[in-house]
Steps between C-alpha positions, in 0.01 A plus 500: 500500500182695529656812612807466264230472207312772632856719508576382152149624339520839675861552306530307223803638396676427815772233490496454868144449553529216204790323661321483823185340321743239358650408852181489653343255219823300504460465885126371464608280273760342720251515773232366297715186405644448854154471599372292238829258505432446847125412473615292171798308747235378774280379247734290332647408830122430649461271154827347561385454830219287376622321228754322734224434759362259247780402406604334763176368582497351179834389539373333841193350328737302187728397800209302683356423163812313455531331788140355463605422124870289629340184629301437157770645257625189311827687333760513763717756268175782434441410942910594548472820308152607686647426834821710415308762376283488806767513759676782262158702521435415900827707514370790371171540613597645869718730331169635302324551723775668768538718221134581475471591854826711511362690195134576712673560850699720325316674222722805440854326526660453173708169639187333611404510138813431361498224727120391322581530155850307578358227652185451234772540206665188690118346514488478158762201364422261713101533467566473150627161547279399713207578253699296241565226734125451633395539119714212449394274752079578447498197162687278768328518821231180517262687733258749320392710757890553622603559136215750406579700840819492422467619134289777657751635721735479200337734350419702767820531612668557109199815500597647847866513373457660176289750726820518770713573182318793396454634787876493596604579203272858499600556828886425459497774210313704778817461735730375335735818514535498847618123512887580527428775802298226671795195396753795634323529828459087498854420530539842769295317722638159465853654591374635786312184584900348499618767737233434706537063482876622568435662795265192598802310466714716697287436779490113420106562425475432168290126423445312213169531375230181491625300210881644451792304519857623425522198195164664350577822534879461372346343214243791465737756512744340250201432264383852539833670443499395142122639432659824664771533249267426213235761576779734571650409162141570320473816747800692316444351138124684555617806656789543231176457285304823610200227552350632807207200514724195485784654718209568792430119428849390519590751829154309636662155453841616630303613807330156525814333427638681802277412688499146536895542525479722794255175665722302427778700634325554830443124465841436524571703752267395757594087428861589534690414855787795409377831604842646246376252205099701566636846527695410177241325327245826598781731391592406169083442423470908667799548208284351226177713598725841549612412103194392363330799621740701361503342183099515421522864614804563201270300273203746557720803477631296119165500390512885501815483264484173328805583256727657783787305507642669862111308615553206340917480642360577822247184453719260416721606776235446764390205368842338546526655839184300565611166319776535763322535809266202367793213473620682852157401633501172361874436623358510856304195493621209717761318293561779255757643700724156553481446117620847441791411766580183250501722250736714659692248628507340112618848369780579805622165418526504115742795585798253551447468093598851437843471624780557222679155646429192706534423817777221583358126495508346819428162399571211247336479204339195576398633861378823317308271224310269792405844684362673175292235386329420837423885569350494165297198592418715812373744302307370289298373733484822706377651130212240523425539860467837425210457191319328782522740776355741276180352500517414878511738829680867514743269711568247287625754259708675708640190580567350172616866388767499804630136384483591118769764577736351759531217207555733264770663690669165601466356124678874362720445714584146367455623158751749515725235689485315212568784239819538719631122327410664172838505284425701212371851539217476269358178642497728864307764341232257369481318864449868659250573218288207569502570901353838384230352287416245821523809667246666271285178489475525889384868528214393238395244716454650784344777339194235338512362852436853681273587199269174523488501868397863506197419198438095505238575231744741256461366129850290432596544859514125522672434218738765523620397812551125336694642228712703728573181705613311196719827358713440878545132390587558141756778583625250790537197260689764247764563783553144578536390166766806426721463839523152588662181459319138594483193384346401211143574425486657850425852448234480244343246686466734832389790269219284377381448819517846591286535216243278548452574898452855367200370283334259735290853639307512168295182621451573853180713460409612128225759538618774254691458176834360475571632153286621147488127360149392385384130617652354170842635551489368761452196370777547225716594735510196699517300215826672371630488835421163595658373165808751553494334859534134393783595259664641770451253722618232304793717457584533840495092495699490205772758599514345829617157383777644243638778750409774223495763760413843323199268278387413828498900645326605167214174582453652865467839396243409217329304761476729735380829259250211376350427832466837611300555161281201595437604839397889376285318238322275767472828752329688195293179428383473798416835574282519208310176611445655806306811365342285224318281760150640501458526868784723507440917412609616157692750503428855270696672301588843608606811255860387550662242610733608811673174454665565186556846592706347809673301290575712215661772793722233623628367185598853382652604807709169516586589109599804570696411759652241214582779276665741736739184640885553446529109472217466281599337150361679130314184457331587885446854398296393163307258696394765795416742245239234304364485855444857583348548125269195526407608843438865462290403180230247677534781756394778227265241321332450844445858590335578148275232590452609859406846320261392252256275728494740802220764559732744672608781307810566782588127511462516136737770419755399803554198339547618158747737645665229684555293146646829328735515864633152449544490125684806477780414794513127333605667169690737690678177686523365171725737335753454789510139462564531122795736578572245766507232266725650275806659770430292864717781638461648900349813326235319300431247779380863770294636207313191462439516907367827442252408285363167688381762780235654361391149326484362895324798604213472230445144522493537907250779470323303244478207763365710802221670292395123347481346851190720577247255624238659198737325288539182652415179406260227748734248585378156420405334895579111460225237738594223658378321211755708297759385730434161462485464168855704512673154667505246247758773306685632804568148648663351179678810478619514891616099450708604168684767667530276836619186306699757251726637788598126623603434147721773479612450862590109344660586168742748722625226698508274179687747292783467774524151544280294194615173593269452800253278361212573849503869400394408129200301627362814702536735204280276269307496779482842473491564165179280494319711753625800302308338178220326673409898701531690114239238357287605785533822462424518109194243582420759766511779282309373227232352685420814705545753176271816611117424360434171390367351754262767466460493211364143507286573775339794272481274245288246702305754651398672198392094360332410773265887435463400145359169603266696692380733212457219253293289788267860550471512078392148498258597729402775338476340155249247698319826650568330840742805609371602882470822534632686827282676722722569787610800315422762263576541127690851570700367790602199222600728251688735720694185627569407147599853411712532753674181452534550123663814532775368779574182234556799262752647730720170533544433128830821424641380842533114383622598164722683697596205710520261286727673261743602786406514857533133598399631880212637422351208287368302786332797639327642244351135301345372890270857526432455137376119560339640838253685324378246258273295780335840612470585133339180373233526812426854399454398167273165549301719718438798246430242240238321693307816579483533104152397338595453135679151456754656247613779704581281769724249247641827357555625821691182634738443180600841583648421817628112413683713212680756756593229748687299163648792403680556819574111512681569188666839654645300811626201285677736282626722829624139650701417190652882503539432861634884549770345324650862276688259244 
């Protein structure tokens, strides 16, 4: 630059000479900054460095802190949440430091400090809660030294993580640019980490590693797949964006993502016996890598073109390639592979429907009748066998999978049998149509099956699965009811136990939701149902002793659609004393709720399926059409939500475009349904197909990018206390449906042959059990409504501290109040402080609960009574270091006045009783 300057003075009117000057100040500049951005990097890496050194000594100190705190901590909730918190944070503290010593081994490698500012990003949530949790416990631990020390580390701990924030933060802007080279070189390596376990495996040397099993690591892998396609899914909405920040953050977590999946890949491969199922397994996971690489390195070109529409075709094409390699990987797991065989097997089979005519019956009708109705039966119960396998062994599946379908094929086969003794054309075409629908019905279920097996903890799964199950037994009971001819009474009285056996699964282990009612529908609905029940009942008796044969079907049927709503309503009921129980883990509210995105996707697929259906009536195409709107709505409603509570700016904006996405192909939809409506011709009915694909499509997307685990809500994690307050409810119901399916197994008999006088005595018999086990159940329900025990014990508690404070102001008023010397004034105050301010904290979420969240009430009114005894001592104790007589009364009526107004709070919370009405 010297010389150039030098050039430039000596001709001044030179052009050259001044365009050499400028190069040769822009290259200093450069240089300069090179320079100085390097020296800049290591000191923000050398303070990162630092910062999560004490970190995770801090973290360290709070987790012994704790521990010394546990034996002395009188609220068994505020000890839970510490020791979650605590084995949450234990977690993370090896990974700190790891990362610290990468970043100092290696100093100049940008991955090592990638690697750092990763890993002390991931640092930071769960030391948050563990500073709120200790904070929470310090008023309720009884021994002072062990609460002060672990206030102190508190605090520490809550200053070394604002420091670790910073300090990432700065040095994340520092390298942030280079985040979706390093997540591009990330999942490089990891595919040729699979080459190289496939290799291993070649040579039979590849071994589980300590602590793998193929269960775990199917489970991991079928877990994972899902966070894969979510980051993936935020990956293109941020590189269609041009945001270069939060698409390096969301290639990172597609690189993490990937990670565990190619663990728990190898996993799988090393626990398996086949050496053809490993290869496959490492494959298909070599597949997903290949794609995934590919895709993060389109996303970084995007960013250079963020309008480009050739980029962003080229994205989504990628990403699909990807989404297909992923259910490939996942279709390799043990068991996967014999359900898709079922399904196959379901779907070769269902080909006999196609045919243009029938083949010739080879029976009698009567032969053909007995053989329908007991492969029904058989299926059935291969439909529930299968719900359990699900939740059992990869074996188990592939066992109840194999049955499923060699039922289904014997009871088509029957079916169309019996559409063969069909007379009349049209009644044919409805028999055929409702051995397509079981068809249908049987895919679905061993699609929830495959689904639930693959990710035990999916939102819904559970559910899902259930309602599958029962979709098999309705569409079953349909065909029945259309294509045969029994006795009297006969056929709705086998439908109705079809019906119930399919709902005995809601009792057998209620640990998530059965459906959106709130503890007091609950309530009303087993008081409709019971009454509708003992109408029916009586009915049955009635119709049974004057041979009124379609009065008694219509009994039966009412019966049996009102015992399935009092089992659901004693599953729910349950469930929600279960997670009300305050030994048992609340659960949190995440920024969605997965579960009624599940269930919204499923209902407007099924609708959709509804609308598009040759044999579906105008009245069926109004009623799927109310569906998809109210669905796609709460969908909409939801996102808008989602959008305006989350801190993201990409989530933010993906889930405002999502809304627009689904609301404009619903209104598209609409307008073919409206032209449907009006002309149901062929034409009409393939425009209106049209149109439900890119509905599907949005709401599916939707789905994958709200299943993100950052959007996820904390599953509620019912105790053995939990459990046990759960039987009372789920006995009364198991002995109703028990003592309801001999009743109906009686009145069939009866409705044949009423004149047998032994048969009578057995269904009173019955009918009294029925009776005696709903009066249990409604005592049951009542009695164990979420919260009032609690609420009573509160109550007490919070007497038994204002007995105390009126006992210390008598004292005081006598000037006989002792004053405390085993501790200081400040450490008094603090303690009160402290405990004040988490009182303060409880009061929104019992409004809350009391107005609404009948789960939550029990919970939240025992830590608010838990802090009274810690508060009154604080209090006695500050007032009896005061001199002045009147400050001390003052002081004291302060306190007896905040312990009655929270009396007052929890009697008015127990009478709301989260009750919404």
């Amino acid at each position: 630059m010297v010389e150039a300057a030098k050039g430039a003075a000596a001709y001044p009117e030179n052009e050259d000479q001044q365009q050499r000057l400028r190069e040769a100040a822009e290259g200093l500049r450069v240089a300069t900054n090179a320079a100085a951005q390097n020296a800049i990097k290591k000191k923000l890496i050398n303070r990162l460095e630092n910062a999560a050194k004490q970190a995770a000594a801090a973290a360290t100190q709070t987790i012994a802190a704790s521990q010394n705190a546990a034996a002395s901590n009188k609220n068994t909730a505020a000890h839970q949440q510490l020791v979650q918190s605590c084995k949450a944070m234990a977690d993370h503290i090896p990974r700190l430091v790891q990362g610290v010593r990468g970043s100092q081994a290696q100093p100049e490698d940008l991955t090592t400090q990638l690697a750092l500012i990763i890993t002390s990003q991931n640092f930071l949530p769960p030391g948050s809660k563990m500073v709120t949790s200790a904070k929470s416990s310090v008023p309720t631990v009884m021994d002072q030294a062990a609460a002060m020390q672990l206030g102190q580390c508190a605090k520490n701990l809550a200053t070394s993580l604002a420091e670790l924030r910073t300090a990432a933060q700065k040095a994340h802007e520092a390298c942030g640019p280079m985040e979706i080279h390093s997540a591009l070189t990330a999942v490089q390596t990891l595919k040729t980490e699979l080459q190289d376990a496939k290799m291993a495996a070649i040579d039979m040397q590849l071994k589980p590693l300590p602590g793998e099993s193929l269960e775990k690591c199917a489970q991991d892998l079928g877990s994972t797949s899902k966070s894969v396609g979510s980051s993936m899914a935020q990956l293109l909405t941020c590189a269609a964006q041009g945001n270069e920040h939060y698409t390096g953050l969301a290639a990172r977590e597609t690189a993490q993502a990937l990670q565990t999946l190619a663990q728990a890949a190898r996993g799988v491969a090393a626990s398996t016996t086949n050496p053809q199922a490993a290869a496959s397994m490492l494959d298909s996971a070599c597949d997903v890598m290949e794609g995934s690489a590919m895709l993060i390195h389109e996303a970084k070109q995007a960013l250079v073109s963020p309008g480009d529409a050739e980029s962003q075709q080229r994205l989504a094409q990628v990403a699909k390639a990807v989404s297909h390699s992923l259910n490939n990987c996942v279709n390799c797991l043990p068991g996967q592979k014999d359900v898709d065989m079922a399904l196959r097997s379901i779907g070769e089979a269902s080909k006999k429907l196609l045919g243009e005519t029938l083949p010739p019956s080879t029976r009698s009708f009567q032969e053909a009748q007995s053989e329908l109705n007991q492969t029904a039966a058989d299926l059935n119960q291969s439909a529930g066998d299968v719900v359990h396998a699900s939740r059992g062994s990869s074996t188990q599946l592939a066992d109840a999978s194999g049955k499923f379908s060699e039922d289904f094929d014997e009871f088509l086969d029957a079916g169309i049998e019996m559409a063969g003794h069909t007379q009349r054309k049209d009644e044919q075409i409805q028999v055929i149509g409702n051995l397509k629908n079981i068809s249908m019905a049987s895919s679905k279920l061993l699609l929830a099956a495959k689904s639930l097996s693959v990710d035990p903890g999916a939102a819904n799964a559970k559910n899902l699965l259930a309602a599958a199950a029962r979709a098999v037994t309705e569409s079953i009971n349909q065909l029945i009811t259309l294509a045969t001819q029994q006795a009297p009474g006969q056929k709705e009285c086998d439908n109705a136990l079809r019906e119930l056996e399919a709902v005995k699964g809601m009792l057998a282990n209620p640990n998530e939701p059965v459906s959106n009612l709130s503890y007091f529908d609950c309530i009303e609905s087993v008081m409709e149902n019971s009454k509708v029940l003992g109408e029916s009942m009586a009915g049955i008796s009635q119709n049974c002793k004057t041979g009124d044969v379609p009065a008694f079907g219509g009994c039966v049927g009412l019966a049996s659609k009102a015992l399935c709503g009092l089992t659901e309503a004693a599953g729910q009921a349950s469930y929600l004393v279960g997670v009300s129980d305050p030994n048992s883990q609340a659960g949190h509210q995440g920024l969605v709720d997965a579960i009624q995105f599940a269930r919204a996707n499923q209902a407007i697929q099924m609708a959709c399926q509804n609308l598009v259906d040759p044999d579906s009536s105008p009245s069926q195409v109004l009623s799927s059409a109310t569906i998809v709107a109210k669905h796609t709505s709460a969908l909409c409603n939801a996102c808008r939500l989602a959008s305006s509570k989350t801190a993201n700016p990409t989530a933010k904006r993906h889930f405002v475009q999502s809304a627009k996405e689904v609301a404009n192909s619903t209104a598209n939809l609409v307008k073919t349904i409206k032209a449907l409506d009006g002309d149901f011709s062929q034409e009409n009915r393939n425009t209106c197909l049209v149109a439900t694909a890119p509905l599907i499509e949005a709401v599916e997307n939707l789905t994958a990018f709200a299943s993100n685990p950052e959007f996820a809500s904390v599953p509620a994690q019912i105790s053995n206390e939990g459990s046990a307050a759960q039987e009372p409810i789920l006995q009364s119901a198991r002995a109703m449906l028990d003592s309801s399916t001999h009743l109906l197994k009686t009145a069939r008999s009866l409705v044949i042959n009423p004149k047998d006088p032994p048969t009578w005595s057995v269904l009173a018999g019955h009918s009294r059990t029925v009776s005696d086990s709903i009066k249990g159940l409604i005592t049951a329900i009542r009695d164990k409504a979420p919260g009032q025990r609690e609420c009573d014990y509160s109550i007490d508690n919070i007497n038994r501290c204002i007995r105390n404070i009126e006992q210390a102001s008598l004292a005081a008023v006598s000037q006989n109040l002792a004053s405390r010397d085993d501790i200081s004034l400040e450490a008094l105050q603090e303690q009160l402080t402290s405990t004040v301010q988490e009182i303060g904290y409880l009061i929104d979420p019992i409004s809350t609960a009391a107005r609404g969240e009948a789960a939550q009430l029990g919970h939240k009114v025992t830590q608010l009574a838990g802090y009274y005894e810690p508060l009154i001592r604080a209090s006695v104790g500050v007032a009896s270091k005061l001199q002045v007589h009147q400050q001390q009364m003052a002081f004291l009526d302060q306190t007896k006045t905040l312990a009655e107004s929270a009396l007052q709070m929890i009697y008015a919370a127990k009478e709301g009783g989260g009750n919404p009405k």
